[in-house]
Every structure is written in C-alpha cells, then in structure tokens.
C-alpha positions in Angstrom: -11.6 -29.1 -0.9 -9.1 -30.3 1.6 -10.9 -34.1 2.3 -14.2 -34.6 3.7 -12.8 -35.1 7.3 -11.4 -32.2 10.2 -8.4 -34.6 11.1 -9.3 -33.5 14.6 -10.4 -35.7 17.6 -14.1 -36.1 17.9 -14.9 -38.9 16.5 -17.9 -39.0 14.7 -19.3 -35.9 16.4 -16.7 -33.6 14.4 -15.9 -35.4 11.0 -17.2 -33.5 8.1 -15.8 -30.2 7.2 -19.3 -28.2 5.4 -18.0 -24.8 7.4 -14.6 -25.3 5.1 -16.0 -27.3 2.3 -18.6 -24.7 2.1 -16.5 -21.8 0.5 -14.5 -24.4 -1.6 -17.6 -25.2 -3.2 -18.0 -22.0 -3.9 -14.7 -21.4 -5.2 -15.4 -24.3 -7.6 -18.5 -22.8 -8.9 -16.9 -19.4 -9.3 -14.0 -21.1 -10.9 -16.2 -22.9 -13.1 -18.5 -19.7 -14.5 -15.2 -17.8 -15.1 -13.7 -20.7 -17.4 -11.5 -22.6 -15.2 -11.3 -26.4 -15.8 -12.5 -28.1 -12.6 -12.8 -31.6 -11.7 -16.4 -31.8 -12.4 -17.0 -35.2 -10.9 -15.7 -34.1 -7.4 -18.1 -31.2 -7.9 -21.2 -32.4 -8.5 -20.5 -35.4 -5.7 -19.7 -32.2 -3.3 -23.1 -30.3 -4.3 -24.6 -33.7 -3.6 -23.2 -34.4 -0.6 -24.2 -30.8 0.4 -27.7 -31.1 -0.6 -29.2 -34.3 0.2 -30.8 -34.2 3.5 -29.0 -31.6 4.1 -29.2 -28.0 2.5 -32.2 -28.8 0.9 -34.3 -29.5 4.5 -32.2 -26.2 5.8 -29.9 -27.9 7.6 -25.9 -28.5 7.6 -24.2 -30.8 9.4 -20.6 -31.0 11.3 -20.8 -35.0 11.6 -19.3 -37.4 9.9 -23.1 -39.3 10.0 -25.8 -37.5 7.8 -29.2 -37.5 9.5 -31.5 -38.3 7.4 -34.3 -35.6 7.5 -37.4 -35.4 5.7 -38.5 -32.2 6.2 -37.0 -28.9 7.3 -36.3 -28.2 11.1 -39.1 -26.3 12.4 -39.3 -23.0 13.4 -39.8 -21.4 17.0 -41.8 -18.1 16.4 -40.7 -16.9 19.7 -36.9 -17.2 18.5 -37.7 -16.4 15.1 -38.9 -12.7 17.2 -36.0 -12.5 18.6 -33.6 -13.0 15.9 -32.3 -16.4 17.7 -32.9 -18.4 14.9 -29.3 -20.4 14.2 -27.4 -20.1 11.5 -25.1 -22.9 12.2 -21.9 -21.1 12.2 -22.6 -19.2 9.0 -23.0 -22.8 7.0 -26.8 -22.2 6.1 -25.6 -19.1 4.6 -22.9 -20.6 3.1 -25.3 -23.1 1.5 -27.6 -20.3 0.5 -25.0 -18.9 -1.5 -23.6 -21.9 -3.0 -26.9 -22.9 -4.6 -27.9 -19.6 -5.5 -25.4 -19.5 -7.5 -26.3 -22.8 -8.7 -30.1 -21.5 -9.8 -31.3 -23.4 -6.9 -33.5 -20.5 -5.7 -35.8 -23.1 -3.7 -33.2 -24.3 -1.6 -31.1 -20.6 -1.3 -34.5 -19.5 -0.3 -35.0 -22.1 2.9 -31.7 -21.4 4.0 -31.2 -17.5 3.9 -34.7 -17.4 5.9 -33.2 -19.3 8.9 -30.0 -16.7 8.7 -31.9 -13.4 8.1 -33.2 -14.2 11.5 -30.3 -15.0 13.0 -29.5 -11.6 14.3 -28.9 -12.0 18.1 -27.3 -15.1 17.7 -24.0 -14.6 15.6 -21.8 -14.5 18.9 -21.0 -18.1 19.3 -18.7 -20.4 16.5 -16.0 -21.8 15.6 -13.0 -20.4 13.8 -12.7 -17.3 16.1 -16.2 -16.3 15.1 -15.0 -16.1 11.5 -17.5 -17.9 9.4 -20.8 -16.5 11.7 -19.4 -12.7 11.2 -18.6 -13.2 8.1 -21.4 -15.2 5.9 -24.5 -15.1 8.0 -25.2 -11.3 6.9 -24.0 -12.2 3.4 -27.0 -15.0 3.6 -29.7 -12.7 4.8 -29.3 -10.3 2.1 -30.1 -13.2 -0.1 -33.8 -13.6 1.3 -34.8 -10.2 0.4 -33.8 -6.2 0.6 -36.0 -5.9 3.2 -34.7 -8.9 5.2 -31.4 -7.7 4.6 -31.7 -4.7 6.2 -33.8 -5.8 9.2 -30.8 -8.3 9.5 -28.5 -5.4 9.8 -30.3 -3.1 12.0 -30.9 -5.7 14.4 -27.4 -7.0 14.7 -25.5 -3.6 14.6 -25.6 -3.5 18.7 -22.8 -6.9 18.3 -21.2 -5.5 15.6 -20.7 -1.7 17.3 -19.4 -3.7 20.4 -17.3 -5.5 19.1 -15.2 -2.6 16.6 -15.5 -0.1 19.6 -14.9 -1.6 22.7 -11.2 -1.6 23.3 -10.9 -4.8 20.6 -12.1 -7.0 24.2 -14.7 -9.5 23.0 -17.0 -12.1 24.1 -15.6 -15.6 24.0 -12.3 -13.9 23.8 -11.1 -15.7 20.6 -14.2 -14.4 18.4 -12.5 -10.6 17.6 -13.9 -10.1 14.3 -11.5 -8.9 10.9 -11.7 -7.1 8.2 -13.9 -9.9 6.6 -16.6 -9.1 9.1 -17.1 -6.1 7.2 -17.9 -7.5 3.7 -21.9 -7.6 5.0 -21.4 -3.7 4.7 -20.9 -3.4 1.0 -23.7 -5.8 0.3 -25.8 -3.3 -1.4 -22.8 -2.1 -3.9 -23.4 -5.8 -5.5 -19.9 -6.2 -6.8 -18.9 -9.2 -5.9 -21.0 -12.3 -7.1 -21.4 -13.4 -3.4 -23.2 -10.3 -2.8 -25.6 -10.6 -5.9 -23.6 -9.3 -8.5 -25.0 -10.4 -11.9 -22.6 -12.9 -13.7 -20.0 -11.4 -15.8 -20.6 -10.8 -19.6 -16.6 -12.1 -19.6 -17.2 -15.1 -17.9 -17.6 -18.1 -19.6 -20.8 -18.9 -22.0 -21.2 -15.8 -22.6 -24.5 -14.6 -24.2 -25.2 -15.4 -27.9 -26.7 -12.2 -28.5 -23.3 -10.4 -26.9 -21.5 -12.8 -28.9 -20.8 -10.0 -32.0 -20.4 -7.3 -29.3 -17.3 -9.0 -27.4 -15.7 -10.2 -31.1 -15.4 -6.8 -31.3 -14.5 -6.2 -27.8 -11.8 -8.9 -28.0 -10.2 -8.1 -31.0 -9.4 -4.7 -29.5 -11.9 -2.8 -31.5 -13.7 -0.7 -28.7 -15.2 1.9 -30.2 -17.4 -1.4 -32.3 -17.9 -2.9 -29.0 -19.3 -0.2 -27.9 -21.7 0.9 -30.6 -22.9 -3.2 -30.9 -23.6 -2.7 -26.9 -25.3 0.9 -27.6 -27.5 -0.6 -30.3 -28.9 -3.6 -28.1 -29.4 -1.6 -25.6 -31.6 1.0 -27.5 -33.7 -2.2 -28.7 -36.2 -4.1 -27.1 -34.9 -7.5 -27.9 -32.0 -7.8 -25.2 -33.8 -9.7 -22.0 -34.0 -7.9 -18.9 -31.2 -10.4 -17.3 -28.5 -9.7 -20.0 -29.1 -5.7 -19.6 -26.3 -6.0 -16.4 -23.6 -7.8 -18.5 -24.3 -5.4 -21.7 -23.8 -2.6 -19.7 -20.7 -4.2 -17.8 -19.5 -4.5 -21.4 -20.2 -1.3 -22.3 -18.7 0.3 -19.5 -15.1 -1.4 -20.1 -15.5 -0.9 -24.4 -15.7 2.7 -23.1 -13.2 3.1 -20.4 -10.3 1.4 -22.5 -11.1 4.1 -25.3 -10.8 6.4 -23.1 -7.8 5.5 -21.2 -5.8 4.7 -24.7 -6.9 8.1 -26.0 -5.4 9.6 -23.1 -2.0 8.1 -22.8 -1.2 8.1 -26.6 -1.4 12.0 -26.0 0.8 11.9 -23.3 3.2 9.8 -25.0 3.2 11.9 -28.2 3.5 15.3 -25.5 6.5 13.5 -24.3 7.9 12.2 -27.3 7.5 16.3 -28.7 9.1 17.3 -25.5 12.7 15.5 -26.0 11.5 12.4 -23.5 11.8 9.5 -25.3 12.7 7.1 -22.3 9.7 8.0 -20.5 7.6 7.6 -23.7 8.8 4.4 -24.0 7.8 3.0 -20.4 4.5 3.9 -21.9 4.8 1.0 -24.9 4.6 -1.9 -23.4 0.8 -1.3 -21.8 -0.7 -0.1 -25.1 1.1 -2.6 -26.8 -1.4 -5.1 -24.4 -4.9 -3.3 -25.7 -4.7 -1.9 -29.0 -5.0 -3.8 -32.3 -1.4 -4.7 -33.8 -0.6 -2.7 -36.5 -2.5 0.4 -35.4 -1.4 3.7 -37.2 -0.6 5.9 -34.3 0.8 2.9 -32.5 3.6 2.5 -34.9 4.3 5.9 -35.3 4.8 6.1 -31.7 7.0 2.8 -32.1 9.1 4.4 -34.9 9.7 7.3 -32.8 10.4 5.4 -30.0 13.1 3.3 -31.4 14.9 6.3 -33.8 15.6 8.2 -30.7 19.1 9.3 -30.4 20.7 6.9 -27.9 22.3 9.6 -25.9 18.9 11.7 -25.7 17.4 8.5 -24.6 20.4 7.9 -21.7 19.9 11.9 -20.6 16.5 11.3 -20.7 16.7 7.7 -18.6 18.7 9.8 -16.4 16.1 12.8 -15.5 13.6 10.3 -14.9 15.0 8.6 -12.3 16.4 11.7 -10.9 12.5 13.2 -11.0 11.7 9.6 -9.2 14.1 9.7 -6.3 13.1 13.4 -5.7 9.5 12.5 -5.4 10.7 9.6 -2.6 8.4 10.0 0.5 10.3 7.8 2.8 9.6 7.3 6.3 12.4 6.3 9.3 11.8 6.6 12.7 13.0 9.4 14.5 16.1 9.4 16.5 16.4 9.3 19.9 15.8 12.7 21.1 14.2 14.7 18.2 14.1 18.4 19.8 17.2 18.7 18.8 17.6 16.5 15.4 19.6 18.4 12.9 17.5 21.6 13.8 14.0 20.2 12.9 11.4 22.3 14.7 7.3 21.7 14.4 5.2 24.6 12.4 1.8 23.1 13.4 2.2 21.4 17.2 -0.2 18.7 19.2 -1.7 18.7 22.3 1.0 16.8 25.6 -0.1 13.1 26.3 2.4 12.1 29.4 3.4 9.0 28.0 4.7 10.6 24.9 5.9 13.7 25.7 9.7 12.9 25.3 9.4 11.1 22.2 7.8 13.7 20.2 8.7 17.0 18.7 6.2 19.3 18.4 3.9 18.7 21.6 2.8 21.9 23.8 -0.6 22.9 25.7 -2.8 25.9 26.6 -2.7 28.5 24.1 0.4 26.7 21.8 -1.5 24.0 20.9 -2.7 23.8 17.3 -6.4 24.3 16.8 -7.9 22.0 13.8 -11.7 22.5 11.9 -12.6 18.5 11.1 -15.0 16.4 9.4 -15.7 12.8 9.6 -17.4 11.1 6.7 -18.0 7.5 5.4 -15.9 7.7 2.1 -13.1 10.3 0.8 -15.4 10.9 -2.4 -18.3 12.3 0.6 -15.8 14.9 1.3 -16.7 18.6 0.0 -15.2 20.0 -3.3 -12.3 21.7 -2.7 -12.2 20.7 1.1 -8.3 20.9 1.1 -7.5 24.1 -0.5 -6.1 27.4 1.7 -9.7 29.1 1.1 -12.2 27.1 1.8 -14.8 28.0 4.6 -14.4 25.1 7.0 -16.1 27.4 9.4 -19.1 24.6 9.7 -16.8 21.9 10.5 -16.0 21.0 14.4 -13.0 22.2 16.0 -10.0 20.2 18.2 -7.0 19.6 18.8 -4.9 16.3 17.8 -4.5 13.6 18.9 -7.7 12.3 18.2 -10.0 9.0 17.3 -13.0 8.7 15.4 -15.4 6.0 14.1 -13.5 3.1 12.3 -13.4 2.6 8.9 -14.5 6.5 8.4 -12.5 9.0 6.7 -11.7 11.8 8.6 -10.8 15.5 7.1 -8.6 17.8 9.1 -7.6 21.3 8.5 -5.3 24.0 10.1 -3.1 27.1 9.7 0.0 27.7 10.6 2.7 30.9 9.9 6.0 31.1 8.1 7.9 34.1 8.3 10.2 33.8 5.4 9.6 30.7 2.9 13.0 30.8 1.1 15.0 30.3 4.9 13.3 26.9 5.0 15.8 24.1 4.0 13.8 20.9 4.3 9.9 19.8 5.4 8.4 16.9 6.7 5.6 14.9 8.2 5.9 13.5 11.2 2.6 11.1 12.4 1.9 7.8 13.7 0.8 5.9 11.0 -0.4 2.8 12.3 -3.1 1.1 10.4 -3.7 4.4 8.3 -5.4 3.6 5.1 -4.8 6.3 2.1 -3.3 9.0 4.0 -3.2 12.2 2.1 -1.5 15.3 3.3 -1.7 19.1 1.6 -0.3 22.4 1.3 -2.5 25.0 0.5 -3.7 23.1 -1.7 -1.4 20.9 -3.1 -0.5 17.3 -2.5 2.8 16.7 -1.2 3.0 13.3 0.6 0.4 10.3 0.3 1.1 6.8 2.6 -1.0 3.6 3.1 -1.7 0.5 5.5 1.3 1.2 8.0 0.2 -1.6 10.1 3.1 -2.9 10.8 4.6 0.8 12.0 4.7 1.4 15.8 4.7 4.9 17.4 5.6 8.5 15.8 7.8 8.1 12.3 9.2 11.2 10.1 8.9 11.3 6.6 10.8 14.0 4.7 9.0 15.6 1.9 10.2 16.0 -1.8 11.9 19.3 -2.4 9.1 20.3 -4.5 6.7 21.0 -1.5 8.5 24.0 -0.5 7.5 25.5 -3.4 3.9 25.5 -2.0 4.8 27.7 1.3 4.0 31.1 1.2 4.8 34.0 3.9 2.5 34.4 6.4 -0.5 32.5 6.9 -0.8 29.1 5.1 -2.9 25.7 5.9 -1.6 22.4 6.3 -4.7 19.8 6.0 -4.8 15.8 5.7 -7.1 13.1 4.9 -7.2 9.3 6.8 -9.6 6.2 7.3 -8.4 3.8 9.8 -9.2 0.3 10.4 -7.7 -0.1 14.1 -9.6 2.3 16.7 -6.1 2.9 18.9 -6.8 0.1 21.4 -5.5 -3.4 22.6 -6.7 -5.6 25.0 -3.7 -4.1 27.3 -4.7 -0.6 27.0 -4.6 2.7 24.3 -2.0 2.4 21.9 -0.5 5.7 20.8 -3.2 8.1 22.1 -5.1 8.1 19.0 -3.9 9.8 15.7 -1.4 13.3 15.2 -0.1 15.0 12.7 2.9 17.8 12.6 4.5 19.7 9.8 7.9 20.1 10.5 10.2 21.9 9.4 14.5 23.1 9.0 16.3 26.1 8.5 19.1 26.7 6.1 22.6 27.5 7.7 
C-alpha cells in the first residue's frame, strides 16, 4: 500500500493516497482470490477505510480528514446531460471495481453511475491524466453494457484528439499511454478488472469442479476433460460456474493437444538422426505429463542412448540452422548508395529531409506503387492476403511512406522484377522500425523476416535476411508484401518524426 499519507506538502488538503491505495487494494484482493497469503488485517482496515463515508455515499477523498457524509452527493441532471459528472480522478471507478470484486454490487453500482457519466470530463487529474484515462471507462462498463458504450461513444472526441493530434495535449502533462487503451478491450472480458469471471484455478475452487481439476492436476487431461464435458451436458452445474468449467475445459483440451503434437515432433526428430534437438524438447513435457508415462520414457531412453558423437553433430547443425535464421538489424552506414553494392528492388517515394540517408528513394514514374489495407487486428486480414496471387485489386493504392490509424494493422503489397534469381548474393530489409509492433514481411508468399516493438530504434535500419529467402525469388515478376500495427503515429511535439513508415527490399549481386 505504500502508507496512508502522499509525503507531499499540503497539509491536510493532500494527505491520503485513495488514487494509489486504490489499485493496491485491488492488488490485494486479486492476490487474495488467486491464493496468495496477504496481511488480512491491513486489508479489511483498507476496505474499511475505503468504504465508510466514503465509497459507499459515492465519494472518495484526497484529504487526510474524512467528511463524514450521510448520504450520496447529489446529482445535477444538467451535468449528468452533459456527461460532466466527476469521477474524481478515476477513484470512483477505482472504488467501483474494488468492491465489485468484493460482491459489494450496492456500492459498485453508486459509484460506476457517477463515472459512466463522466464522459466530457476526463481531461483534468493528477498523475499526467493517468488514473482518469485509465479507470474511469473501466468503471462505466461496470454500470451496464449499455452505459458502457454510451460512455465510449461520448468520450471518443478526447480520446481521437488526443492519439492523433501530433501527441500535443491539453494540460500538456496529461498525454495518455498505452494504459489509456485498456477501456478498448473491455468487451473481450479477460482480465478480471474488465468482468472476467473468477478463475476455476484460483483459490476455493468450486466443490463440484473439485473431481474435474484432481484430474486436471495430476496431469490426466483427457479425465479432466470428460469430468468438464459431463457437467456441462447436465443440468446441475449453476449458471455462474459454467465460465470456469468451460475455462477448465478449454486448458484440459489445449494441453492434450499441444503434448500430442510435440511428442510427434520429437519422435520425427528422434527417427530423423536429431537427438539434440529432440532433447531440448524434454524438459517442457517433462513439466505436464504424468511421470512415468509410456511414450515419455521411451522418448527418454532414446534420448539418453544416443551416440554422443551423433548428438555433438547434431548440437552442431542446430546451432548452425539458428545463426542462419539470425534476422539482425544494424544501422546503415554512412552513405548506403554505395554500401558493398546493395541496390533497392522495390524503391519509396523522396521526402527532402531524408533523401541522403536512404537507399532506394526515387519519384514520378520510379516510385513503387503499393495495393493496402488497414484493419483493426492481423486475424481481420483476408486468407491468403500475402501470397504472389491474390487479387488485391479492391484494396487502395499508394506509395510509401505512409501513416495510418494507431493501433491498426496495416497490409501492404507490391511487385517488383528480378532478372536472374541465382546472380543475387544477399537480401535485405531496410525500414524504420520505430514503434512497430509484430512486423511481418513476405516473399511470394513465404515469411522471411518478422521484428517487434523497435521503440527504442531511430531512423532507417537494415536487416539482412537468412540465406534461405533467396530461395523464394523467382525470375520475373514477384511480390514483396508486409504486415505492421503501430502504437506511435510519427509525431512529437517538435514536429514529424521519420515521415511516416517505408519499407524496401534490397538486394546484392555476386562478384
């Protein structure tokens, strides 16, 4: 909890600390349902302190004093309209949540009412704006769906300024993070804060799941699994328990399916002469399956009567196959037109402030022309969007650099021409990676380099590719495409920062 006091000069104006305490509250009760020991005398005196006079009327405090109200603070229906209702720097939602969690519906109810209408007045608080942005939405969608929603449509004109508008804000210290954007997976429910149910492995478990996780726990899935099936095919399983039996279910099923599936790839590379990478596979299934398990120990046996120099040769390869698959990116040198013979096979349109830093830049006629698609999520993108034949003829068309929404995923496409595949040497990527989440790039087709969260990498990088993706290239016509979400929309409060994002294939010739 950190102490009941700030330590900061105010006085009694600015004493108690429920915007902090708040969330360690939380963490206790969290800690608690999972199993963790707590101290539960500090607890209950924190949910104490937290509701007398204080969460149950509606109303947090930041002094050291606690008013002592008898009934809630009333509310004004004209700033109710409005969505000016206050939710006191996120801590009514905070307390919503907290005593949700507790079972306290009456008082989760009170509080998440003031916050659901608290939609034009998240702008102001402490922190940088932290706790507003981040647990005031959380505490509408606690009143209802409905409210939720309202909540959200109502408050995206603050939240669209503030993402899109050059990262300048209004008071300059409230920027908002990536926390800020937890109110956006509230309808997934997978986090208990955002009304997941409590999980069937948490502590206390059911009584009537009780058989179900014996099973589950002693590494006998497929049991597990049929217990959960059978309860769930009954009638006598409460509505509230269905969540956790399912949850249950789901992880009985997905460790069956996932141990199935690598003791066949250990056995295809034991029967392939691989023993050492067979063996990295040991230790994992050693974790989940029952001790003693037949085709366990036959694996072990295997495993350990290798011949030591197979195993060595076979150590050897491995590592060999790992360093070849390496994507490693260095920045380029200083002038890169004429780095060890590199040249560009797909090119980007001239931005002035670039142009002598970059390989690969042209204009008019030279520049590359790319079909794109921005959706929310890579699993919204269409089957088979990467692959040389796919009619992208529906998709927009551009050249790169370019920007899009934040936190989308954008799908980019283009063709490009190789004479003669086999005079190729070497390939490689060359983009500016900053703040790129899950970058995937393709060769007709194929996968050749992936990269993630480059946020601390500044301006254009090179990464060579594995000698494997030459294989992909084919004479004449072939299509380079790549997949990105950003969190960062090119911008500081001093101006642009690298133009928005390129790509370039580049490639050298043999001697």
């Amino acid at each position: 909890m950190g102490g009941w006091r700030h330590n900061y000069p105010g006085g009694q104006t600015y004493g108690m600390i429920p915007s902090i305490g708040l969330p360690g509250m939380i963490g206790l009760n969290l800690a608690k349902e999972a199993g963790v020991k707590i101290d539960e005398k500090a607890y209950q005196l924190g949910l104490r302190f937290f509701r007398d006079g204080q969460a149950e009327m509606g109303f947090t405090t930041y002094a050291a004093i606690v008013p002592d109200r008898k009934a809630p603070e009333s509310i004004n229906p004209e700033k109710l309209a409005a969505g000016m209702l206050y939710s006191r720097n996120g801590c009514r939602a905070k307390a919503a949540i907290l005593f949700s969690l507790e079972g306290d519906t009456r008082i989760a109810h009170l509080n998440s009412l003031y916050t659901a209408f608290a939609y034009n007045n998240c702008h102001e608080g402490h922190g940088s704006n932290f706790f507003n942005g981040l647990w005031t939405p959380l505490g509408a969608s606690l009143h209802s769906k409905a409210a939720f929603i309202h909540f959200m449509n109502k408050h995206y004109w603050y939240r669209d300024l503030k993402r899109m508008y050059n990262h300048v804000s209004f008071p300059a210290n409230s920027s908002p993070s990536v926390g800020h954007d937890l109110a956006l997976v509230v309808p997934r429910k997978r986090l208990r804060i955002l009304g997941a149910p409590r999980s069937v492995f948490a502590a206390k478990a059911p009584a009537q799941l009780a058989p179900a996780l014996k099973a589950y726990y002693a590494r006998d899935y497929k049991r597990a699994e049929a217990l959960i099936g059978a309860l769930l095919a009954g009638s006598e399983l409460p509505g509230a328990m269905r969540p956790q039996a399912i949850q249950l279910q789901r992880a009985a099923r997905e460790l069956s399916k996932s141990i199935a599936s690598d003791i066949a790839r250990v056995e295809g590379l034991i029967k392939a002469g691989k023993p050492y990478e067979a063996s990295l596979d040991l230790p994992q299934l050693q974790a989940v399956m029952p001790e003693g398990d037949a085709k366990l120990v036959t694996i072990e046996k295997a495993v350990a009567a290798a011949d030591a120099k197979l195993v060595e040769t076979d150590r050897r390869r491995y590592l060999e196959l790992q360093k070849s698959l390496a994507f490693n990116i260095g920045k380029p040198k200083a002038k890169p037109d004429a780095e060890e013979g590199w040249g560009s096979l797909t090119t980007l349109a001239i931005l002035d402030r670039r142009a002598k830093t970059k390989n690969g830049l042209t204009d008019g006629d030279q520049v590359s022309r790319w079909r794109v698609k921005t959706i929310e999520a890579i699993n919204q993108a269409p089957k088979g969007w990467e692959d040389e034949k796919f009619d992208d003829s529906g998709w927009g068309e551009t050249a790169l650099p370019i920007s899009w929404h934040l936190n989308h995923t954008f799908l980019g496409r283009t063709d490009f021409m190789v004479d003669n595949p086999k005079a190729i040497k070497a390939l490689r990527v060359s983009c500016n990676p900053y703040r790129q989440l899950n970058v995937v790039v393709y060769i007709n087709g194929h996968i050749v380099a992936k990269f993630n969260n480059c946020e601390n990498v500044g301006g254009w990088v090179d990464g060579e590719l594995p000698p494997a993706a030459l294989k992909h290239l084919r004479k004449g016509r072939n299509t380079l495409a790549f997949s990105t979400t950003h969190d960062w929309r090119w911008s500081t409060r001093s101006g642009v920062k690298n133009g928005g994002f390129g790509i370039t294939l580049d490639a050298r010739k043999k001697d």
